[in-house]
N, C-alpha and C positions, 0 to 999 in steps of 0.2 A: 422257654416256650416249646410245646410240643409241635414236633415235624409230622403234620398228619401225613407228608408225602410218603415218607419213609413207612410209616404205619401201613396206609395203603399197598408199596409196594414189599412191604412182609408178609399181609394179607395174600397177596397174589402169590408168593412163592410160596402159600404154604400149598398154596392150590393147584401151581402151575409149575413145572421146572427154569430155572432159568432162561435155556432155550427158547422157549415157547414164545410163538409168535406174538403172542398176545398183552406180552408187558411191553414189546417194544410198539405193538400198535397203541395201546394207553399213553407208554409216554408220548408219543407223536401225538395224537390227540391232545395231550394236555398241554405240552410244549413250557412255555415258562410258567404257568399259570400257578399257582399257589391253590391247595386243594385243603375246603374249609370242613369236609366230612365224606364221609364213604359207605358204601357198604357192600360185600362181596360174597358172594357163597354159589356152591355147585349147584346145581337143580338136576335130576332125570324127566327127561321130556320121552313121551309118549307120542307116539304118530301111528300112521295107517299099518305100516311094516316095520318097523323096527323100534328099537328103546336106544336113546344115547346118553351123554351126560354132555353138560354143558355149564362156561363160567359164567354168569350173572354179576358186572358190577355196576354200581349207581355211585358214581359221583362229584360232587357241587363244590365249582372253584367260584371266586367272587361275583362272576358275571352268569354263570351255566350251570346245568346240567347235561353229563355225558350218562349214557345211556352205553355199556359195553353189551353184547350177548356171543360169547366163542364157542363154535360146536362144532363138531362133525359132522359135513352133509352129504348125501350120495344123491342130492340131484341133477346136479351135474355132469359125475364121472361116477360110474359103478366102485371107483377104488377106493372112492371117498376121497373130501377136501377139508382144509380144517378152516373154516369162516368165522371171522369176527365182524360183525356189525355194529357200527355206534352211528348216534344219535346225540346231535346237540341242541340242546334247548337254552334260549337266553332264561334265565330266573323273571327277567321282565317282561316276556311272553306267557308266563305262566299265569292265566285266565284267573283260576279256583282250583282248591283243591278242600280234600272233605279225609279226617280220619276219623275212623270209628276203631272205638275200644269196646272188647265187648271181656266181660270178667263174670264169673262163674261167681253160682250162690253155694256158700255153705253153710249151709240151717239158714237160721233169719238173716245171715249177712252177706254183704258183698266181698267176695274172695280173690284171689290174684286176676292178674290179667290173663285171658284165655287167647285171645287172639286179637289183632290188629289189621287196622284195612285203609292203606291211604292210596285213594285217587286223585291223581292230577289231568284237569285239563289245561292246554292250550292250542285246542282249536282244531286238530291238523288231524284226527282221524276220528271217524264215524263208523261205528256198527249198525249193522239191519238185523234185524230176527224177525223171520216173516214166519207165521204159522196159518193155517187155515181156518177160516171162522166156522163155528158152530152154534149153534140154539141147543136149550135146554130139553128139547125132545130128544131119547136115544135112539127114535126108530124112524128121525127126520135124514131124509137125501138128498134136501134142497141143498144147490150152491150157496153156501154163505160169502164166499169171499175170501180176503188172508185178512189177517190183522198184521200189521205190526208195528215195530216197535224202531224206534234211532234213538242213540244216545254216542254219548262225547265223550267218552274216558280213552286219553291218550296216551297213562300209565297207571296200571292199577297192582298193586303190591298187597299182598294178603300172607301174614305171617300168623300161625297155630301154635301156639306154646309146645303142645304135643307132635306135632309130624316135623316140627323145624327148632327141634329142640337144640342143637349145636347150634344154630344163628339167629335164635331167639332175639336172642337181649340185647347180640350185636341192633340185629334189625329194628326195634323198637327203639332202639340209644338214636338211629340216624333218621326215624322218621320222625323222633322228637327236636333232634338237631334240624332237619329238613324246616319243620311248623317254624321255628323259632326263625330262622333263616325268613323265609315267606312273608313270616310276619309283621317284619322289621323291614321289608320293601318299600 
């Protein structure tokens, strides 16, 4: 039988030095728990001032989902701090979830997969996008009002063949593991 613990945590070293705070926070999160899939990769986050990188793992022991995210922050302290935050979700809290495959045409046919989009809700965080209403006049000044919009995506994961090509196929292997997981609830 394959040790996906150990998989995971070869994952993490290819990413992170032994050191690093961030395997001993995982293991502490995970504690005895037996972990049925994963998935882990760097990401560069963009903000107002500055660009950092950051470790990104997701993964599902028989009961949860652990949510890791490790980065670099200087809101705190100008010298910078190194934060991990995790998030655990029971798999039996998990509401719905939706993935979308979307696959590139070549001539008459349908060709590889281009990109992947799975959302999970359970419940626990809402967005607003408010924008300002308008009428179809473009020389109207009335108040219209905001429109907007609420929605309920409490992880949303979007993997591109092309811009996430080193963690493609990983990401795809564990959002199919994740469905099958779901779906057997």
């Amino acid at each position: 039988m394959i040790n996906v613990r150990l998989e995971l945590d070869t994952a993490l070293a290819a990413l992170v030095s032994d050191e690093s705070p961030v395997l001993a926070d995982i293991r502490h999160a995970l504690g005895t728990d037996s972990v049925r899939t994963f998935y882990v990769r760097p990401e560069t986050v963009f903000d107002a001032d500055s660009v950092y990188d950051r470790i990104v793992a997701f993964i599902v022991t028989e009961r949860r989902l652990l949510l890791v995210y490790s980065d670099t922050n200087y809101e705190m302290d100008a010298r910078g701090e190194y934060v991990t935050t995790m998030q655990s979700i029971r798999l039996s809290d998990i509401k719905e979830y939706h993935v979308v495959l979307r696959r590139e045409f070549q001539g008459e046919r349908v060709g590889e997969l281009n990109s992947i989009l799975l959302r999970l809700r359970w419940g626990t965080t809402f967005n607003q996008d408010f924008q300002p209403g308008a009428c179809e006049d473009p020389t109207c000044t009335n108040d219209h009002g905001y429109i907007g919009i609420s929605t309920n995506d409490d992880l949303q994961i979007f993997l591109d063949r092309h811009t996430d090509s080193a963690y493609f196929t990983e990401g795809v292997d564990f959002i199919g593991e994740l469905d099958t997981i779901l779906g057997n609830l």
